[in-house]
Backbone as CSV, one residue per row, in Angstrom:
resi,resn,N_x,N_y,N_z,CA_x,CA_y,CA_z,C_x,C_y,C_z
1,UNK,194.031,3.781,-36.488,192.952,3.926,-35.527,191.592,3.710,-36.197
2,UNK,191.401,4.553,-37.412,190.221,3.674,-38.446,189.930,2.632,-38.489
3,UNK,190.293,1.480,-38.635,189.813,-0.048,-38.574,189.079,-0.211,-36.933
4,UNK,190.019,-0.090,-36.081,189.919,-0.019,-35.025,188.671,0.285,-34.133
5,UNK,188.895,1.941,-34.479,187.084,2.107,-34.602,185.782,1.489,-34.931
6,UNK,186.285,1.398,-36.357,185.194,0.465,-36.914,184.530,-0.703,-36.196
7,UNK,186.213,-1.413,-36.247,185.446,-3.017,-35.102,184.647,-3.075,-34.146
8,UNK,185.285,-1.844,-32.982,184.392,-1.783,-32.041,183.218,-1.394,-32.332
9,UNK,182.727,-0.459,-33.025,181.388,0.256,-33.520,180.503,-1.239,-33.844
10,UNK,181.328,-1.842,-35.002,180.192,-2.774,-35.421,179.878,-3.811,-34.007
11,UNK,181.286,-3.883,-33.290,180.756,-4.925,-32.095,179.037,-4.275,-31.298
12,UNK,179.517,-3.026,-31.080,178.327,-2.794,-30.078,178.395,-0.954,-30.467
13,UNK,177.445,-0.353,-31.200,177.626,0.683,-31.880,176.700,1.890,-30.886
14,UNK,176.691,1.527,-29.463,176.180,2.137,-28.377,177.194,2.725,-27.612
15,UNK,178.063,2.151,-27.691,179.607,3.330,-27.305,179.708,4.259,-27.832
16,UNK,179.897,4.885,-26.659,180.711,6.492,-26.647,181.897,7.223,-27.492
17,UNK,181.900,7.921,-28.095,183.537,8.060,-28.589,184.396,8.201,-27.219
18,UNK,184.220,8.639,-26.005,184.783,8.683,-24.880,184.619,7.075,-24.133
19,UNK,184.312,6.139,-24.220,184.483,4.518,-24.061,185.313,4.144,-24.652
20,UNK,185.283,4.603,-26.184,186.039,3.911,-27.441,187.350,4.977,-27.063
21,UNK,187.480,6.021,-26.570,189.047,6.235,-26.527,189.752,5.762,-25.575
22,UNK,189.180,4.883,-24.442,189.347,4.331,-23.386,190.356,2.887,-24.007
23,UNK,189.074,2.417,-24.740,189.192,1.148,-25.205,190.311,1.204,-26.137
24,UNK,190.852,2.189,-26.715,191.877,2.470,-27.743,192.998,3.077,-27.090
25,UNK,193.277,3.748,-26.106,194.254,4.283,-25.399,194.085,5.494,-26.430
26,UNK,193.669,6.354,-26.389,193.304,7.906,-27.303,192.457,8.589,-26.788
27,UNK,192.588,9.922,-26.917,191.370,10.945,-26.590,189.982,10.714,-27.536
28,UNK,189.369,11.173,-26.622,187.744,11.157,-26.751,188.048,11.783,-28.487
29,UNK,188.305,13.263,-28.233,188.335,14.543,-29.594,188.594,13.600,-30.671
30,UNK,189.555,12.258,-30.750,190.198,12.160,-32.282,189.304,10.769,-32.418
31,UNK,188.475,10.367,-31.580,187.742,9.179,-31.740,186.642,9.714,-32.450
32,UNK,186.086,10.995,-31.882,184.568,12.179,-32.105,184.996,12.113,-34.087
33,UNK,186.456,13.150,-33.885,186.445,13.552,-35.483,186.898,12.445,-36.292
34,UNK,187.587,11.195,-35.954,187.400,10.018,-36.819,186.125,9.406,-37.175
35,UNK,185.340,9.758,-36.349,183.961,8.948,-36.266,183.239,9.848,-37.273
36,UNK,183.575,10.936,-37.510,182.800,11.788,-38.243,182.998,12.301,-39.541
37,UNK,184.263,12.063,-39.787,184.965,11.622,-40.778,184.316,10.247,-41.639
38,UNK,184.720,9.415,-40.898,183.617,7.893,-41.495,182.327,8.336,-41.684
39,UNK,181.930,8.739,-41.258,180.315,9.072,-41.468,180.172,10.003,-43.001
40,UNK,181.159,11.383,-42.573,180.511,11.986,-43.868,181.172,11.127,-45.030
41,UNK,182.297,10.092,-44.957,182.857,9.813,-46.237,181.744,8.465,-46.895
42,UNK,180.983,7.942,-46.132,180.102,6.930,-45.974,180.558,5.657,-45.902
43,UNK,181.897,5.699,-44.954,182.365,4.363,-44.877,180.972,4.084,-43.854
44,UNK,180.770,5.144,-42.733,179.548,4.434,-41.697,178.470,4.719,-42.455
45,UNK,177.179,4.085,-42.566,175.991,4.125,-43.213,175.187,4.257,-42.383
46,UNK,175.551,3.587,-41.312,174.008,3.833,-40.033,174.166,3.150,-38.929
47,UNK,173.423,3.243,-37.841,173.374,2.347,-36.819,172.432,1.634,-36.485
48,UNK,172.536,0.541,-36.112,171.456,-0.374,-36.000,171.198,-1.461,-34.883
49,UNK,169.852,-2.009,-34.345,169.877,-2.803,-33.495,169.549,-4.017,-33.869
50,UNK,170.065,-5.439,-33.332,169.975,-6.561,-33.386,168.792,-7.006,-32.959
51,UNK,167.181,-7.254,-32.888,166.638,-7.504,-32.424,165.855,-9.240,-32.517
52,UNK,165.881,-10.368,-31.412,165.131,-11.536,-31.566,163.757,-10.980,-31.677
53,UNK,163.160,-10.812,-32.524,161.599,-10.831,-32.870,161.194,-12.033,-32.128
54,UNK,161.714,-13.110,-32.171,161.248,-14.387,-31.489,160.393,-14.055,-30.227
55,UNK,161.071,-13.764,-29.093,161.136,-13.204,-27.848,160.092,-12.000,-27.612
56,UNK,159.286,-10.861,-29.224,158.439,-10.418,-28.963,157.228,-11.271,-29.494
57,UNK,155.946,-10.096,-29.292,154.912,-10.186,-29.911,154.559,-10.217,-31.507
58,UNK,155.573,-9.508,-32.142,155.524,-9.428,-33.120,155.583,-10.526,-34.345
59,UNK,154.851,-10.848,-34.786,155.306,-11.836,-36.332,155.723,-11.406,-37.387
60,UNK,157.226,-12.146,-37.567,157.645,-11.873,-38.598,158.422,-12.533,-39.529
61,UNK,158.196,-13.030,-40.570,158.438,-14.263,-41.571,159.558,-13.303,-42.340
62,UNK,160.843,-14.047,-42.282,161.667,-13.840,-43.156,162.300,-14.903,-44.257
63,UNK,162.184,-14.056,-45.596,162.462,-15.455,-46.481,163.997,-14.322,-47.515
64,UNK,165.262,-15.511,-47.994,166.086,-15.609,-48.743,165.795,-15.861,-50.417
65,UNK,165.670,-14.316,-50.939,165.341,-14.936,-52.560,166.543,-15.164,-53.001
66,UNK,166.781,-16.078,-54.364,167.559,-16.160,-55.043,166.740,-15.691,-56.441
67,UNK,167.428,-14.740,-56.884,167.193,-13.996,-58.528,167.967,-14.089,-59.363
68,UNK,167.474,-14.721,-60.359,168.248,-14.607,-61.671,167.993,-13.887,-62.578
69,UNK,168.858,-12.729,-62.746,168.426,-11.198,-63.481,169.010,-11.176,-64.836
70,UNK,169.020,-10.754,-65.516,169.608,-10.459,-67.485,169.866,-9.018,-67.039
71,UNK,171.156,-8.780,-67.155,172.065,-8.043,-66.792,172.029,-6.712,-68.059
72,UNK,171.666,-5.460,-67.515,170.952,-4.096,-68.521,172.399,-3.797,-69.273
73,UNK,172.506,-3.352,-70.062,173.443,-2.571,-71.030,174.067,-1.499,-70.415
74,UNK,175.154,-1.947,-70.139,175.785,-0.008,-69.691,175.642,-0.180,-67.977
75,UNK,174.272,-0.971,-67.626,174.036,-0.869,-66.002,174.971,-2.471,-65.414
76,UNK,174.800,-2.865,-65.918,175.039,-4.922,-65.525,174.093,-4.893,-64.838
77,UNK,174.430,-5.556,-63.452,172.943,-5.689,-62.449,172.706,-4.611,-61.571
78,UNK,173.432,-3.433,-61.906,173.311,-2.628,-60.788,171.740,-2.008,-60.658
79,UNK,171.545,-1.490,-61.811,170.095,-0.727,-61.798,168.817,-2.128,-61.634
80,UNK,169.216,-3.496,-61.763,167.592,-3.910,-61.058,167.900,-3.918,-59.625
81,UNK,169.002,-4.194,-59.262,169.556,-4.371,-57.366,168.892,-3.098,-57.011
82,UNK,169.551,-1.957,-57.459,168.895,-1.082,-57.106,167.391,-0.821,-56.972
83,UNK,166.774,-1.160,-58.067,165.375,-1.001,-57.834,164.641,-2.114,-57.202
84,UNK,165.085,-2.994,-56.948,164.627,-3.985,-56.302,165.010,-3.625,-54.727
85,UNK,166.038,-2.846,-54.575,166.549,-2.678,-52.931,165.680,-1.422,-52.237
86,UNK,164.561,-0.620,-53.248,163.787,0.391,-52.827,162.471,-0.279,-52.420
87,UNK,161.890,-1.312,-52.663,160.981,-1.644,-52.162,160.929,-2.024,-50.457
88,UNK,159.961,-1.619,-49.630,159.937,-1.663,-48.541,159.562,-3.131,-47.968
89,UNK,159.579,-3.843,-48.502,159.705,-5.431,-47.768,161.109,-5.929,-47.955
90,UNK,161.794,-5.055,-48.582,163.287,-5.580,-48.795,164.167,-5.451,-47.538
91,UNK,165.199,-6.237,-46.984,165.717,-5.782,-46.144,167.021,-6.014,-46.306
92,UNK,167.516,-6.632,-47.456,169.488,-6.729,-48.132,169.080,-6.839,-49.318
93,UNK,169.901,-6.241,-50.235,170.026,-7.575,-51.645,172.062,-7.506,-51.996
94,UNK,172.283,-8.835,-52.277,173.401,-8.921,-52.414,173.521,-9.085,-54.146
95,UNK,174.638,-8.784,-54.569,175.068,-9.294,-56.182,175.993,-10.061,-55.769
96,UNK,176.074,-12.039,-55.969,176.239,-13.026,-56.059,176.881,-13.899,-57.190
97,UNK,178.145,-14.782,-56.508,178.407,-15.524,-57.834,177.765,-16.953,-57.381
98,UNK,177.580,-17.185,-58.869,177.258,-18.938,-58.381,175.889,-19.214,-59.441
99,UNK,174.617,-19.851,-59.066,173.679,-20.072,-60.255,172.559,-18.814,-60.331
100,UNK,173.213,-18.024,-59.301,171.495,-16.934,-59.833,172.613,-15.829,-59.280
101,UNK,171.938,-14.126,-59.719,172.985,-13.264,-59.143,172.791,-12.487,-58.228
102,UNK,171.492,-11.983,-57.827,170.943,-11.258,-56.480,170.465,-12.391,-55.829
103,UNK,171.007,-11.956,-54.144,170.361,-12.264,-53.153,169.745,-11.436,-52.798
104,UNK,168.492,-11.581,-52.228,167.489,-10.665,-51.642,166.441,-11.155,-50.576
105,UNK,166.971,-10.358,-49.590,166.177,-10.756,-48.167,165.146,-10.000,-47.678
106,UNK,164.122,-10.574,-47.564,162.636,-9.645,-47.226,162.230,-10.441,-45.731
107,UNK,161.434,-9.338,-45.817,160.496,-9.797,-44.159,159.297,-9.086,-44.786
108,UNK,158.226,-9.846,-43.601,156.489,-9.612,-44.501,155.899,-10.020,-42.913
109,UNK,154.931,-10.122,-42.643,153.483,-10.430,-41.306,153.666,-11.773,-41.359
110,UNK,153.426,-12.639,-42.811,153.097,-13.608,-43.551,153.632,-14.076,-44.191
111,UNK,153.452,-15.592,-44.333,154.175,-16.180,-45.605,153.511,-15.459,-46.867
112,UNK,152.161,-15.549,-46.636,151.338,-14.879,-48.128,152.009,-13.465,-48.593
113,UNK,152.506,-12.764,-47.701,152.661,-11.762,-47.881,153.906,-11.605,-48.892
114,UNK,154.700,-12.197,-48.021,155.860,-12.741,-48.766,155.870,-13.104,-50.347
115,UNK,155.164,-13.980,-50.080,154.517,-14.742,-51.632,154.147,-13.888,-52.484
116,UNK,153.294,-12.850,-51.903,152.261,-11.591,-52.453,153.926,-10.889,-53.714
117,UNK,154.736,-10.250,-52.218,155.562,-9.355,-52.846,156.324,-10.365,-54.463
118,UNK,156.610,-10.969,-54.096,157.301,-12.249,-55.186,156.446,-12.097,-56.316
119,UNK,154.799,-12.788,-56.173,154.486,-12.910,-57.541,153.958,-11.240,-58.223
120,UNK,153.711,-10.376,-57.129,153.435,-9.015,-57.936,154.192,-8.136,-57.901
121,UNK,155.643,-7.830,-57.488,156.593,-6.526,-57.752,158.109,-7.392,-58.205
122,UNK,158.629,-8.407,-57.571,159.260,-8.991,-57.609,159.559,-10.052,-59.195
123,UNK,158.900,-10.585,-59.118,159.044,-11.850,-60.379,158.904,-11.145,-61.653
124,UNK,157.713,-9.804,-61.646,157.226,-9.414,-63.013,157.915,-8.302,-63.472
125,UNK,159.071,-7.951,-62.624,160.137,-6.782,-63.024,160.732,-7.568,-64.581
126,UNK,161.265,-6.598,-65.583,161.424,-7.391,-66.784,162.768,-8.350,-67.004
127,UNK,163.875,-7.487,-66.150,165.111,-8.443,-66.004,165.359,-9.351,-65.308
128,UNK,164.213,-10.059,-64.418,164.455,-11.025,-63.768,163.538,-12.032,-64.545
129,UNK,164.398,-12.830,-64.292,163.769,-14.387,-65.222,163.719,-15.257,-64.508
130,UNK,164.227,-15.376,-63.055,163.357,-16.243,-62.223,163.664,-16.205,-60.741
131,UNK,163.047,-16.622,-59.698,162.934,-16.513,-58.398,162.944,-17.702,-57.432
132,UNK,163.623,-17.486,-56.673,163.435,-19.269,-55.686,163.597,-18.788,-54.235
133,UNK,162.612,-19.090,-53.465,162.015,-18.277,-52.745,162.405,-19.542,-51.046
134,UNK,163.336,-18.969,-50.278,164.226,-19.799,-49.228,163.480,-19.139,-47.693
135,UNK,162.411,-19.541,-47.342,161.865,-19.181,-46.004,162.844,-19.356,-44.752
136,UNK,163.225,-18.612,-44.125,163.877,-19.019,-42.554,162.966,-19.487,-41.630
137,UNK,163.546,-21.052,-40.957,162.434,-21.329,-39.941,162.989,-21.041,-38.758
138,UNK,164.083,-21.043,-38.184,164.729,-20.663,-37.374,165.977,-19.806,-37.262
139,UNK,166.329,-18.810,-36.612,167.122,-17.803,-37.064,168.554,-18.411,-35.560
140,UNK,169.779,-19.262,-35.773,170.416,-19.488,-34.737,172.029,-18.130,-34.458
141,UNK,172.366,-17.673,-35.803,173.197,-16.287,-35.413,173.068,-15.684,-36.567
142,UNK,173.151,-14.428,-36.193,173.019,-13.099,-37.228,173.889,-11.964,-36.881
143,UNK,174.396,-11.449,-37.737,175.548,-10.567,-37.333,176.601,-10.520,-36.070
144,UNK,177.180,-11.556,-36.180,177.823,-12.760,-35.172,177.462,-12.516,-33.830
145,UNK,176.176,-12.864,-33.608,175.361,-12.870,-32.394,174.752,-13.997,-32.692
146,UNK,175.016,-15.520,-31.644,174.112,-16.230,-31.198,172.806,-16.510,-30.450
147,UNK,171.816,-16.352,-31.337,170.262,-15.807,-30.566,170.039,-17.284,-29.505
148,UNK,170.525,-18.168,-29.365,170.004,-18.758,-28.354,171.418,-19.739,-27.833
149,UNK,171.533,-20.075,-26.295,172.280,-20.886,-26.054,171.602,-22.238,-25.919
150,UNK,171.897,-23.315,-26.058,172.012,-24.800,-25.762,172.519,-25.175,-24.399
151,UNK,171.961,-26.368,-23.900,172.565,-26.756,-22.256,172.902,-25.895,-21.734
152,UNK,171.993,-24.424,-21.147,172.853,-23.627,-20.515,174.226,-22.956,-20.818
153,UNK,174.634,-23.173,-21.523,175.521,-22.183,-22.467,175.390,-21.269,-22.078
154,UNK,175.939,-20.033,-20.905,175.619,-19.253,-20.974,176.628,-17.836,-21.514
155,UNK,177.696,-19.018,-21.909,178.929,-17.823,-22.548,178.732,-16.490,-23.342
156,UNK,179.099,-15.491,-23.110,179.137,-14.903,-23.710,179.656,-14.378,-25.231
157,UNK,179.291,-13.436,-26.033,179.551,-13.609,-27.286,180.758,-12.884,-27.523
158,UNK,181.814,-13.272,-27.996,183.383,-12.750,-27.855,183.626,-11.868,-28.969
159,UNK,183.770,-10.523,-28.797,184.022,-10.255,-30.226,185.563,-9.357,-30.400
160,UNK,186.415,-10.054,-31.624,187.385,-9.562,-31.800,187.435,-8.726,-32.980
């Protein structure tokens, strides 16, 4: 029933434990204390909303770093991810195989801003040795949600 849960949660994490025992053929009670269970063990971390910024008022420039870090003694990359994932323009950082090893995704007002965080907290940390800095110009799906349909498309988003 754990997985189960899960899926639905991440589909749409506005359900009820009494929806989700519907949706599962189970009582509300063992959906409540599974759900709470995940929580204190920290398989769940949080809940969150999908929002097109597009569609508001708001501006907001999101850019994809790629970092190439020199990996600490005793830490590997954990302790710069970490300190790099406390700054408040951060909004993921991944540890990556391939030519650089953190990914790190920020949002800023501005491109400058953006830029700002890069050349003054970002680049001059001591284990990173270099930065390549991937602006999004258009955002078409994110957390398997398609933000816009084509020709009227008006299908809905299927989630299994």
């Amino acid at each position: 029933m754990r997985q189960e849960i899960l899926k639905v949660l991440e589909g749409d994490s506005r359900l009820t434990p009494a929806q989700i025992a519907v949706m599962l053929g189970t009582t509300e009670e063992a959906v409540q204390k599974e759900i709470e269970r995940l929580e204190n063990e920290g398989v769940i971390v949080g809940y969150s909303t999908l929002i097109d910024w597009e569609k508001t008022d708001r501006e907001l420039v999101t850019a994809n770093i790629a970092v190439k870090v020199t990996p600490q003694r005793g830490h590997g990359f954990d302790q710069t991810a970490l300190r790099i994932a406390e700054f408040p323009e951060v909004d993921a950082v991944f540890l990556v195989s391939g030519d650089f090893d953190l990914l790190v995704m920020v949002e800023g007002a501005t491109i400058k801003d953006i830029a700002r965080f890069v050349a003054t907290k970002l680049a001059v940390m001591d284990s990173v040795e270099s930065c390549t800095t991937h602006f999004v110009l258009k955002k078409f799906k994110q957390n398997g949600r398609i933000f816009e349909r084509q020709n009227g498309d008006e299908r809905p988003n299927i989630l299994l």
